[in-house]
C-alpha positions as CSV (number, residue, x, y, z in Angstrom):
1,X,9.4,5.9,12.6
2,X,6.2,3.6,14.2
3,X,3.2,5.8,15.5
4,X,0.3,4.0,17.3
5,X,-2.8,4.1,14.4
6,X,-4.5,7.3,14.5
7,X,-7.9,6.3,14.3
8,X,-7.6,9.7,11.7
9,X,-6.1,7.8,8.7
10,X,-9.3,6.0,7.6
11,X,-11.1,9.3,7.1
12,X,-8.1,10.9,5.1
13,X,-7.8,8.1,3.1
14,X,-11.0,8.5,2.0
15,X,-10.7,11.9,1.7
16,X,-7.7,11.4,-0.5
17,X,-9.0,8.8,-2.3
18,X,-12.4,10.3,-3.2
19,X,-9.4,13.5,-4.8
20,X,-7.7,11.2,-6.9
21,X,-10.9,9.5,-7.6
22,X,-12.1,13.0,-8.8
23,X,-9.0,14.3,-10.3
24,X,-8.4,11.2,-12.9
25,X,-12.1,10.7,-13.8
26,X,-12.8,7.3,-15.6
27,X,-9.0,6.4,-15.6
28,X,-9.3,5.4,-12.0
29,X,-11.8,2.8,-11.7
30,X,-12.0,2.8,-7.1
31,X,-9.7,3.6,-4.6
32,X,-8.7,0.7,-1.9
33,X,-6.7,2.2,1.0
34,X,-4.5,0.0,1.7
35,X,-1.2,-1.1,4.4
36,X,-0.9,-0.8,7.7
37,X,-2.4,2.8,8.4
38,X,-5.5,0.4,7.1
39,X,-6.1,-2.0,9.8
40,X,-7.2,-0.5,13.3
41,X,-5.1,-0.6,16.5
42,X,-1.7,-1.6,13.8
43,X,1.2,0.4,14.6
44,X,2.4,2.4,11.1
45,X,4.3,4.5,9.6
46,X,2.2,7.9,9.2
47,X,2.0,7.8,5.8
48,X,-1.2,6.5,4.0
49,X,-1.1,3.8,1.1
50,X,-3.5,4.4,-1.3
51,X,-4.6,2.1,-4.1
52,X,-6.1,3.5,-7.3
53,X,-7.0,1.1,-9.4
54,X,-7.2,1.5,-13.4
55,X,-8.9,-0.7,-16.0
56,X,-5.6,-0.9,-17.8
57,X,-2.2,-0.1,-16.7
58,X,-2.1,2.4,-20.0
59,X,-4.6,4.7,-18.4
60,X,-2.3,5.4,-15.2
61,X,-0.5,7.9,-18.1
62,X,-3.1,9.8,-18.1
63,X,-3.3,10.6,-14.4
64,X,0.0,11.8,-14.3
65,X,-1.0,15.4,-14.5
66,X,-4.0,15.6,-12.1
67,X,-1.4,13.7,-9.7
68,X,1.0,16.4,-9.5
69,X,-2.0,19.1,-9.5
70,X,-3.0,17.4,-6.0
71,X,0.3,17.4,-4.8
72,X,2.4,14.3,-6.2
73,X,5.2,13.6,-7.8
74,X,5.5,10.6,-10.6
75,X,8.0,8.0,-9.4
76,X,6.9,5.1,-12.6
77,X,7.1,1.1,-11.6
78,X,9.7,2.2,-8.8
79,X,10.5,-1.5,-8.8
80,X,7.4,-2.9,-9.3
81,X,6.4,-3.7,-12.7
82,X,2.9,-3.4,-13.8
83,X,2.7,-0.2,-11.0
84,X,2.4,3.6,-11.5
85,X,3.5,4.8,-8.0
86,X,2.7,8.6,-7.2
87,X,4.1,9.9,-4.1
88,X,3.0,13.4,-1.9
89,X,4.6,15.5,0.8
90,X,7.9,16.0,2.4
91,X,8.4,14.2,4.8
92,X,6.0,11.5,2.7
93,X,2.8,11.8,3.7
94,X,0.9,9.7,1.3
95,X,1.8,7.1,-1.6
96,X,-0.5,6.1,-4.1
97,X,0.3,2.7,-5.7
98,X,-1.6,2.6,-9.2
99,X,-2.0,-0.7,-10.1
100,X,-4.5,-2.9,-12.5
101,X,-7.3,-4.0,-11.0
102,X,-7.5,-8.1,-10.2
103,X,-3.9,-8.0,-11.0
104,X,-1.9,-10.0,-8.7
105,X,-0.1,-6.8,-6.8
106,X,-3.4,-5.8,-6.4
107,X,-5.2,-8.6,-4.9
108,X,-2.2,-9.1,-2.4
109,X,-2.5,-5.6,-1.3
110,X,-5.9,-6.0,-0.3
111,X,-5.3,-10.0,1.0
112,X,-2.5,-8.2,3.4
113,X,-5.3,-5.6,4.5
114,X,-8.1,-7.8,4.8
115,X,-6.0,-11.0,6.7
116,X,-4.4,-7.7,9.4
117,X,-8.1,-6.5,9.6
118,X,-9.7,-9.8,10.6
119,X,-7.1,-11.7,12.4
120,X,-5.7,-9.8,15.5
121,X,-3.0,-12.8,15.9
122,X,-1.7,-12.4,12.6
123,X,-2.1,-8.2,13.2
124,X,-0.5,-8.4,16.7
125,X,2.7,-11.0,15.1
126,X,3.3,-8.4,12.1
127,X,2.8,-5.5,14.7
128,X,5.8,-7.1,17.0
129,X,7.9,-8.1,13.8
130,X,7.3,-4.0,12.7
131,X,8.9,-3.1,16.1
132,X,11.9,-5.6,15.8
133,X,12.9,-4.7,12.1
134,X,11.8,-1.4,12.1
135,X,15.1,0.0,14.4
136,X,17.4,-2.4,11.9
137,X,16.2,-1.1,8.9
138,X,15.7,2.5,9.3
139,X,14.8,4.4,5.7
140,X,15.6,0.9,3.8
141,X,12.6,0.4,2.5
142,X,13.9,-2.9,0.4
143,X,15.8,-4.1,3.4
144,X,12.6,-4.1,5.6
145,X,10.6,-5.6,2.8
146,X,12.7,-8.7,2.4
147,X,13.0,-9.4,6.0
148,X,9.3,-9.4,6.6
149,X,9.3,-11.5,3.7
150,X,8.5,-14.9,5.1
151,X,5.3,-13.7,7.3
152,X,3.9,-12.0,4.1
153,X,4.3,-15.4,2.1
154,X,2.3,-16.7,5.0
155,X,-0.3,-14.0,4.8
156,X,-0.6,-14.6,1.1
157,X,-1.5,-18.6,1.7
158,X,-3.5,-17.6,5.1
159,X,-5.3,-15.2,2.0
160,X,-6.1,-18.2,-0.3
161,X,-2.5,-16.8,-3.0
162,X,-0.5,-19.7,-2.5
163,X,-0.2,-20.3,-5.7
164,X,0.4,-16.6,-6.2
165,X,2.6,-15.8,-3.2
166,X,5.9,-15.2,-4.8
167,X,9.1,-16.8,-3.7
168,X,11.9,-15.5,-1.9
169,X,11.3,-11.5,-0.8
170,X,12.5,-9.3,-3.8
């Protein structure tokens, strides 16, 4: 389900983020907030992507526990490797995507934000593609992912990761 951006997910992101922040100490190095509930004006799921970022991915075992005492529950790589992802509320409310910081998951999560954030074409193209796949693909989160495959590669080389974008959608 789209919603228009609620000009309200920036500050609870950075409410949330300054709680995990908190809660894992020295573990968590910053928190990015990061996807669509990110860029102003960009249609979204309501649920905020968060970023936490650890020094190594080691350390993400130690935030296990002060995850679930905020509220989330421990879903490991989930399909990404070299990710901790912790996820909060029912329906989902938030996701918080632990990942390495400079790793390569990482700096394409913030190329995606940053490319959305600065160029309203490319913001109002992935906005339209959102309301074409989005009725398709329902809850398939994998299905969705690959078919707005090709416009991330092209965000990713519009981002300077060309040599990092990865092939085909996974």
């Amino acid at each position: 389900m789209l919603a228009p951006h609620d000009p309200g997910w920036l500050a609870a992101a950075a409410d949330e983020g300054r709680r995990i922040a908190n809660a894992c100490g020295p573990a968590v190095v910053r928190v990015e907030h990061i996807g669509s509930t990110a860029v102003p004006g960009l249609i979204a799921k309501p649920v905020i992507d968060l970023m936490p970022l650890l020094k190594c991915f080691d350390d993400g075992y130690a935030c296990v526990a002060p995850m679930r005492a905020l509220g989330y529950w421990y879903a490991g790589e989930f399909g990404i490797a070299g990710r901790h992802l912790f996820i909060k509320g029912s329906p989902r409310t938030h996701h918080a995507h632990m990942l390495v910081e400079g790793s390569i998951e990482a700096r394409r999560h913030v190329a995606v934000r940053d490319i959305l954030r600065t160029h309203p074409e490319a913001s109002a193209r992935y906005a339209a593609l959102k309301k074409e796949l989005a009725p398709r693909f329902g809850d398939d989160r994998e299905g969705f992912a690959e078919a707005k495959g090709a416009f991330m590669r092209e965000i990713f080389v519009l981002a300077g990761l060309r040599d990092e974008a990865p092939g085909p959608a996974r």
